[in-house]
Wavefront OBJ file of the C-alpha trace (Angstrom):
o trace
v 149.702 194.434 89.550
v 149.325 193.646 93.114
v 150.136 190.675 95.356
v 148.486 189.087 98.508
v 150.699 187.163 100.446
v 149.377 185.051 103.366
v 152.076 183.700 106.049
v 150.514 180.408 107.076
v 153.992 178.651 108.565
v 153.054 176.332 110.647
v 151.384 174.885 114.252
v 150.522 177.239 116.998
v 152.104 175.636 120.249
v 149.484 177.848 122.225
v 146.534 177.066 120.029
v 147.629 173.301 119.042
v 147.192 172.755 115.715
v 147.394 174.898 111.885
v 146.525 178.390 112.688
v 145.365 178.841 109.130
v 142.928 175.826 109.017
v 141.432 176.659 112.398
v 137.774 176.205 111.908
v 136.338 179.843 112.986
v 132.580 180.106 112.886
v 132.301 177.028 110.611
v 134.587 178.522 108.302
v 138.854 178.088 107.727
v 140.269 180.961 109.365
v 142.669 181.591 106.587
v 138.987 181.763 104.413
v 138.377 185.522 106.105
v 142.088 186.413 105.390
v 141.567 185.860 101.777
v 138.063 187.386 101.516
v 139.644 190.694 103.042
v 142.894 190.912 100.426
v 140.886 189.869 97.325
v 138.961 193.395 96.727
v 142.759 194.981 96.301
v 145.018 192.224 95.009
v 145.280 191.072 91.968
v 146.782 187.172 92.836
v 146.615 185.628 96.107
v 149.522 183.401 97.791
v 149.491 181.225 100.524
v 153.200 179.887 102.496
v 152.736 177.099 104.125
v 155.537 175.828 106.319
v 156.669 172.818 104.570
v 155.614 170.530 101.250
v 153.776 168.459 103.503
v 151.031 171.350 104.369
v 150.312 172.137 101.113
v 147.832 169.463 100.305
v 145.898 170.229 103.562
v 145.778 173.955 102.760
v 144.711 173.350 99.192
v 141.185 171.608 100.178
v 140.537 175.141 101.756
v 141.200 177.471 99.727
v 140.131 178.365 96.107
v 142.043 177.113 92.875
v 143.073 180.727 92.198
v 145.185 180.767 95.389
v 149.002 179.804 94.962
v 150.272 177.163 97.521
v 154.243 177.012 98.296
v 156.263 176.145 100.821
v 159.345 177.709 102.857
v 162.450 177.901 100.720
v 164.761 177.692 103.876
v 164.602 175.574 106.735
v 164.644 178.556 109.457
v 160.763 178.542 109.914
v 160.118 182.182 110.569
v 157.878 184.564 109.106
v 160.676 186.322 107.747
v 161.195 182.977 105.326
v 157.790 183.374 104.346
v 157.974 186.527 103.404
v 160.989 185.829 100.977
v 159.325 182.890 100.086
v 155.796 184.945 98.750
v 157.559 188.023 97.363
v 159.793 185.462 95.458
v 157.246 183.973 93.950
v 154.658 187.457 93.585
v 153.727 188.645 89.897
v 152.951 192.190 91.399
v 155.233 195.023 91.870
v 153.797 195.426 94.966
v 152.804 193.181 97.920
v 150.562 193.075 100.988
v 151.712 190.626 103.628
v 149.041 189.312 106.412
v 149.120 186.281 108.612
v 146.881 183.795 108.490
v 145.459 184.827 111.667
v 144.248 187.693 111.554
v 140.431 187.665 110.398
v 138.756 191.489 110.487
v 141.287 193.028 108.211
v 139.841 195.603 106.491
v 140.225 195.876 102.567
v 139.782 199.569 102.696
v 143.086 199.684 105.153
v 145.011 197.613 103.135
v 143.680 199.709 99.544
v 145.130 203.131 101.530
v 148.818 201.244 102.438
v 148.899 200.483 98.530
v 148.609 203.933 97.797
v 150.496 205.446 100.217
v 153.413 202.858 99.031
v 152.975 204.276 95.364
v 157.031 205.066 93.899
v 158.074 203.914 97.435
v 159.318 200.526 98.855
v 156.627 200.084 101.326
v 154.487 201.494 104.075
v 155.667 201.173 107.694
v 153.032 201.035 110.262
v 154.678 202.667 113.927
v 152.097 202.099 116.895
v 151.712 204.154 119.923
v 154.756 203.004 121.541
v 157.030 203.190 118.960
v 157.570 199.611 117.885
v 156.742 198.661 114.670
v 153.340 196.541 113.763
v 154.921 194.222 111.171
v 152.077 192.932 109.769
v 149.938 193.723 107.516
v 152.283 195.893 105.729
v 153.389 196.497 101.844
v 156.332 196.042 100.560
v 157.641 196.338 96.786
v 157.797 193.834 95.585
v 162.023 193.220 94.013
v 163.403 195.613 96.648
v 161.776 193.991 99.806
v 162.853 190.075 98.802
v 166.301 191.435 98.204
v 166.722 193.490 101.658
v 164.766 190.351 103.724
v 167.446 187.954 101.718
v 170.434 190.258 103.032
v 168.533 189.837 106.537
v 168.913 186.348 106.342
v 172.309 185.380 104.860
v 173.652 187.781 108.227
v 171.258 185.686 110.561
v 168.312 187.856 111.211
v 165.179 187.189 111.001
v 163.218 189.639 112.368
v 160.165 190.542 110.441
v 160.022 194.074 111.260
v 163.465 195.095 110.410
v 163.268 194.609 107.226
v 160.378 197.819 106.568
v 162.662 199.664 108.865
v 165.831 199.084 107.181
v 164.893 200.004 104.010
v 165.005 204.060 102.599
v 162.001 205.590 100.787
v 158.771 203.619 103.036
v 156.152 205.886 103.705
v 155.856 205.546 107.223
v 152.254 206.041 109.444
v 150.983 205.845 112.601
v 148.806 203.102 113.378
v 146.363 205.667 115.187
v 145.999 207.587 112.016
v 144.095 204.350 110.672
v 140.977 204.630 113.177
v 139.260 206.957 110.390
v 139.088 203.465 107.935
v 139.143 200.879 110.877
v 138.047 202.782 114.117
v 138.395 199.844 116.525
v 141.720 198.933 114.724
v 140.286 195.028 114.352
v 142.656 194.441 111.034
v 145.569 194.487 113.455
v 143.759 191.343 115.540
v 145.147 187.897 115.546
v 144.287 184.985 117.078
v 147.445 183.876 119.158
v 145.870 182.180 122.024
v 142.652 180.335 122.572
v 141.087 183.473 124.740
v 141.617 185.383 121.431
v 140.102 182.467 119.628
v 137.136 182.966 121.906
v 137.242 186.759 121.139
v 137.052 186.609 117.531
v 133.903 184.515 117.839
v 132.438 186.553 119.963
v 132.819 189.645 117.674
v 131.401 187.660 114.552
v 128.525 186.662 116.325
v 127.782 190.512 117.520
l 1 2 3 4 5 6 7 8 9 10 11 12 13 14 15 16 17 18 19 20 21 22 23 24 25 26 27 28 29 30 31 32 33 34 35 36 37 38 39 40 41 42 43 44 45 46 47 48 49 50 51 52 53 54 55 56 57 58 59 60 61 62 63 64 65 66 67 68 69 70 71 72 73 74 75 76 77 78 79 80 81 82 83 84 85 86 87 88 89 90 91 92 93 94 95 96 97 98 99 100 101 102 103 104 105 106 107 108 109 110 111 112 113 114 115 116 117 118 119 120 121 122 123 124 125 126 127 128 129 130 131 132 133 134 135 136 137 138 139 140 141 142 143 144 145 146 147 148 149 150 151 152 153 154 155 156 157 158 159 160 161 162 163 164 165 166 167 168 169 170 171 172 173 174 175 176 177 178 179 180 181 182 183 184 185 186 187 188 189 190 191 192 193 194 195 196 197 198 199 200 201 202 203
């Protein structure tokens, strides 16, 4: 079984309001998030910053989806993730952000596989950092390493793929065959990227 988890923490200071309930194109941005991870998932679940979100989030998404806040106060993605893969019924889980509309299912069907009897795909772009999201993780093994991250006060997303053995581990380049303009790696964290991503639905 697989899992989609969405990270949809909180405001965006340089946006202004709920990332995920940004209306793109008449349309919930989280809405295009979902439609890309349902093809290859077999549950879909949303973490929302706090108990207070959840109401607001569950007018815009389908029944099927799974609502639940941050288990710790910290407010990081890193929470979230603990937070999704603690509640996931899949072995394995894909983990996207709420902002990032043109994922591509295919992309995120090929990191499944390539995480098969692994703990997770890492994706390395040119530069050598780590792309932290979208990425797979399994499922028991990636909640326990984040957890570890957290009780010794780090919270950085990416460390967690990079910490653990046995992730198959890819350049983002290589991924230009499925997504050639590498659009599943876009995210709308300012309001000239907001612009943007109109702009490319429209074309």
């Amino acid at each position: 079984m697989r899992t989609g988890i969405i990270l949809a923490g909180g405001d965006s200071k340089r946006i202004g309001t709920d990332k995920g309930l940004l209306d793109l194109n008449g349309r919930p941005l989280i809405s295009y998030v979902i439609e890309s991870l349902r093809p290859v998932v077999d549950e879909i679940i949303v973490v929302v910053g706090s108990e207070e979100r959840i109401s607001n989030y569950r007018n815009a998404v389908e029944e099927d989806v799974r609502i639940f806040p941050d288990m710790y106060e910290d407010g990081s993605p890193l929470i979230g993730l603990i937070t999704g893969l603690t509640h996931a019924k899949g072995t394995y889980a894909v983990v996207a952000a709420c902002d990032m509309p043109f994922i591509n299912s295919d992309l995120l069907d090929l990191l499944f596989l390539l995480s098969f009897d692994l703990n997770g795909t890492l994706l390395i772009k040119s530069n050598g950092w780590v792309e932290p999201l979208p990425a797979v993780y399994k499922v028991d093994i990636g909640r326990e390493r984040a957890d570890q991250m957290r009780m010794h006060g780090d919270l950085r997303l990416r460390k967690v793929l990079e910490t653990l053995p046995d992730v198959a581990r890819i350049q983002v380049e290589r991924l230009k065959v499925i997504d050639p303009k590498l659009r599943s790696f876009f995210d709308l964290d300012t309001k000239d990227r907001y612009n943007e991503a109109l702009r490319i639905i429209k074309d």
